[in-house]
C-alpha positions, 0 to 999 in steps of 0.5 A, spaced: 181 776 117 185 779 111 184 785 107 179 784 100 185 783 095 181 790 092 184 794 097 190 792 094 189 795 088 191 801 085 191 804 079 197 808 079 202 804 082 208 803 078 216 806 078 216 813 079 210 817 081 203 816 083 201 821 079 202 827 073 204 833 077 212 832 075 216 826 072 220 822 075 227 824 077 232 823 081 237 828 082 243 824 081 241 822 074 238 829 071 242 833 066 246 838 070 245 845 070 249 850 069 248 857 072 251 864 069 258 864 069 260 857 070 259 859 078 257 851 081 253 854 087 245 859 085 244 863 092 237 864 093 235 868 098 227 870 101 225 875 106 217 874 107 214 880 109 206 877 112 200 880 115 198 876 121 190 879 123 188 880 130 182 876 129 184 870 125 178 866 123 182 859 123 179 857 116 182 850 114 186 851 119 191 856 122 199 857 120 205 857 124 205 864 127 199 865 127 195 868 134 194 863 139 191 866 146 184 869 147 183 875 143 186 880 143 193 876 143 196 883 142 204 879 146 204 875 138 201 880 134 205 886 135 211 881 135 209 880 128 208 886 126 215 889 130 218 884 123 214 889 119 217 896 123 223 895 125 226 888 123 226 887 115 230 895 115 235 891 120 236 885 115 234 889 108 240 894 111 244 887 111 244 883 105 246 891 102 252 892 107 254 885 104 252 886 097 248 880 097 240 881 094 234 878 096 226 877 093 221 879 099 215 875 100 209 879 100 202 879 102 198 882 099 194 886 105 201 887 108 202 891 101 195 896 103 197 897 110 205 898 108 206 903 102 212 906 106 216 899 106 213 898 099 216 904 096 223 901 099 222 896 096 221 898 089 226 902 090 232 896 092 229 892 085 227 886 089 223 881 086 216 880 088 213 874 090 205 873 091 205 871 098 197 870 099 192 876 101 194 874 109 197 869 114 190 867 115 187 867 108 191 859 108 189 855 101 185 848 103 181 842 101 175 846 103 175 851 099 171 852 093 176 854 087 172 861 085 173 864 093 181 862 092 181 864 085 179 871 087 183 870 093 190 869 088 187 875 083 186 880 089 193 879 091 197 880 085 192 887 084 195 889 091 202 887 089 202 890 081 203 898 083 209 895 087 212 892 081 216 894 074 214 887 072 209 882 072 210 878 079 212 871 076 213 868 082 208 865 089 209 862 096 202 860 099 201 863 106 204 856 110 206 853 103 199 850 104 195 848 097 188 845 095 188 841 089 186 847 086 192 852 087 196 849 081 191 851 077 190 857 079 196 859 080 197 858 072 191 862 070 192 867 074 199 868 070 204 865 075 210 861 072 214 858 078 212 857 086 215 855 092 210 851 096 213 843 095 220 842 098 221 835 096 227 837 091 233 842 091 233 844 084 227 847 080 223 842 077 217 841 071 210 842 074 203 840 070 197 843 070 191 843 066 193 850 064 200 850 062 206 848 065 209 850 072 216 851 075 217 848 083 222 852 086 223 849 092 224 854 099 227 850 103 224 850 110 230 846 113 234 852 113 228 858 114 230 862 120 223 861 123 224 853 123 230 852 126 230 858 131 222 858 133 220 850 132 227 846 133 229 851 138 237 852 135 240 858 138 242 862 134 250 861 133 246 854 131 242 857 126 248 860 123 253 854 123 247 851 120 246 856 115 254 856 113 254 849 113 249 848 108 254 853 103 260 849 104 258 842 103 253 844 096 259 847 094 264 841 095 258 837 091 256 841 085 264 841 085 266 834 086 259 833 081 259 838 076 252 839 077 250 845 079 246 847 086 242 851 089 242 854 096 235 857 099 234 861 105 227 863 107 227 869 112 223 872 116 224 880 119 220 878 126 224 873 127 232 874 124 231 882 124 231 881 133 237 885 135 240 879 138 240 875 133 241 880 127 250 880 128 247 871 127 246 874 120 250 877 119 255 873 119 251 869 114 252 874 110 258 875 111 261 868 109 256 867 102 259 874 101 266 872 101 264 866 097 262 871 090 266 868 086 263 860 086 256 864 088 250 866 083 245 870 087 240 871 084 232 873 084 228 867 083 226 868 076 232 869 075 234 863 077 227 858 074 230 862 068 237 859 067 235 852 070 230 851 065 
């Protein structure tokens, strides 16, 4: 028995998007973007600072990371907590040895219960960006829109005292968005996110409340991706990391389009003393490309795009 022809029927298939978030765009037919200096290559670079609770409750669901064995999981909680007390200083110590700055993702409940981190951070002028309240404050289909709305709102409040600038920028705890968060976000301020991975450039987001920019953190070359899910060594992670660099460098050049690089890291994970020298590597091959490199904050980089 076939299908009723109404099953058939959508109201929005056509060429392009079935829906109004963003226009259709491939990448190859965009206008090119310049970046500053003529430089083909933008380097983005995120350190995420999350606070993973003890008891996490689960609602909507629980993030990558998150406590997994019967309470208390104290052998994955002081894991995540290590990241916050020994390895963001190893990494923070690296991206200045070799020149090379950074923003810091930050939750907003990690902000109250670290205000020595965030004195060195205010201190370095990294860009904050608005990382939810904590890992297990996830946005969800359930979740009614005035409980993610204070949510969003209690976050920045944490976070402002931290920062000589409004914060502009939001990375949703495990990337996970309602229907409503666009719009949320807008109204709360927010003019770029980091959530939707689906492109390599910056890219025009509606909301009902204004415009958006989507700023893709890429999950294909975060640490905690390759090295804790696909298992990569981490000489691997490195390799992989360089590659990347060389081959948007050759295409940006080639094509006269500039690129953008990402690298999404996380202190727990990168910040372990057998993996620092990894990173360091990494660092020291973007260093030495400076001049065919623009690294630069995120606003920065939504800024120059636009």
């Amino acid at each position: 028995m076939s299908l009723d022809r109404s099953h058939l029927e959508y109201p929005r298939m056509r060429h392009g998007m079935d829906h109004e978030r963003y226009d259709w765009s491939m990448l190859a037919q965009r206008p090119a973007v310049r970046w500053p200096g003529d430089k083909p290559l933008a380097l983005w670079i995120n350190l995420s600072l999350e606070h993973f609770p003890l008891d996490p409750k689960g609602e909507g669901f629980k993030p990558h990371g998150s406590m997994v064995m019967p309470y208390p999981d104290l052998r994955h909680y002081t894991l995540r907590d290590y990241g916050n007390r020994v390895g963001v200083f190893r990494v923070l110590d690296a991206l200045e040895r070799h020149g090379l700055q950074a923003s810091v993702a930050v939750n907003g409940e990690l902000a109250q219960r670290h205000p020595a981190l965030l004195r060195r951070l205010k201190a370095r002028a990294a860009e904050l960006v608005a990382h939810g309240w904590n890992m297990d404050s996830v946005h969800h289909g359930g979740l009614a829109p005035e409980r993610e709305a204070e949510c969003i709102a209690r976050t920045l409040e944490a976070l402002a005292p931290w920062s000589d600038a409004p914060i502009r920028g939001w990375l949703s705890p495990a990337r996970s968005q309602s229907e409503n968060t666009p719009e949320l976000l807008r109204q709360a301020g927010i003019e770029w996110f980091g959530d939707w991975i689906n492109d390599e450039l910056p890219y025009a987001f509606s909301t009902a409340h204004g415009p958006l920019t989507a700023l893709p953190l890429s999950m294909e070359l975060e640490d905690r991706f390759i090295v804790g899910e696909n298992l990569h060594a981490e000489s691997e992670y490195a390799d992989q990391v360089i590659d990347a660099c060389e081959f948007l460098l050759e295409e940006a050049q080639r094509s006269g389009q500039g690129r953008l690089l990402v690298l999404s890291l996380h202190p727990w994970v990168m910040g372990q003393p057998h993996r620092i020298g990894h990173l360091e590597r990494v660092f020291a091959h973007l260093a030495g490309r400076a001049a065919l490199l623009w690294n630069a904050a995120p606003s920065q980089i939504v800024a120059a795009a636009r």
